[in-house]
C-alpha positions in Angstrom: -24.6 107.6 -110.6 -22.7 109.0 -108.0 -21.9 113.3 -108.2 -18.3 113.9 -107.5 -17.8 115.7 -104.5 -14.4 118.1 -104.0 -13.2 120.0 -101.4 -12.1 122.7 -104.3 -14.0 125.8 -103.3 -12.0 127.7 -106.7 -15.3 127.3 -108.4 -17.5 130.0 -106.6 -14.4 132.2 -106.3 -14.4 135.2 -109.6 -11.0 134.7 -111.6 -8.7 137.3 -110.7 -5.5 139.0 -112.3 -2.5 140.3 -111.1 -0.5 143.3 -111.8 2.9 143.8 -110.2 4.1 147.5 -110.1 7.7 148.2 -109.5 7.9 151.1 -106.8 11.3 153.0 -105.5 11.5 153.1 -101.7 10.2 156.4 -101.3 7.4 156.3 -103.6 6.9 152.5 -101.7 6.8 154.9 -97.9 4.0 157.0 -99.7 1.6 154.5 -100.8 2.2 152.3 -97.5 1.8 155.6 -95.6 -1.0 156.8 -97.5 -2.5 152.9 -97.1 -1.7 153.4 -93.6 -4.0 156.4 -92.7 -6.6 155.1 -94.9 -7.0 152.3 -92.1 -6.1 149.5 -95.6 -3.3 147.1 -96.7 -0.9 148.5 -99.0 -2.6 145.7 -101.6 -6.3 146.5 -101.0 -5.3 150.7 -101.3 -3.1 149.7 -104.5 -6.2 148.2 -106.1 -8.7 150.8 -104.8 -6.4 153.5 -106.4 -5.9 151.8 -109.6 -9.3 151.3 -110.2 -10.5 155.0 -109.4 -8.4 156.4 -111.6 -8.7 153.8 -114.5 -12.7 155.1 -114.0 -11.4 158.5 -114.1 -9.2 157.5 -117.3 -12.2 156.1 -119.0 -14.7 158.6 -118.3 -12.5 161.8 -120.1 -11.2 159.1 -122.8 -15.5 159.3 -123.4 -15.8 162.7 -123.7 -13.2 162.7 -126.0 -14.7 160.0 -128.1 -18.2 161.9 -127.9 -16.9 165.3 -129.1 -15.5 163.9 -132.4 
């Protein structure tokens, strides 16, 4: 009984998503500026952003939810 050994290391890596946003050029110059002085890749900032203010989103959707 021999185990089968890969070189596939897709198994310890989480399943990610992707989301594409579609951005003019300047609104493109202000998040790779903003990236920029954040010392981040315009990818890592993208996500960071995103995910802030889907917390933010969720947090006052909540409150709504809880006053009704």
């Amino acid at each position: 009984m021999n185990k089968k050994v890969t070189n596939d290391k897709s198994e310890n890596k989480p399943h990610m998503k992707q989301m594409k946003v579609f951005l003019s050029h300047p609104e493109h110059a202000v998040v790779t500026m903003a990236a920029n002085m954040k010392g981040l890749n315009v990818g890592d900032y993208m996500k960071q952003v995103v995910i802030a203010q889907a917390k933010k989103d969720a947090r006052e959707m909540n409150k709504i939810i809880d006053s009704i």
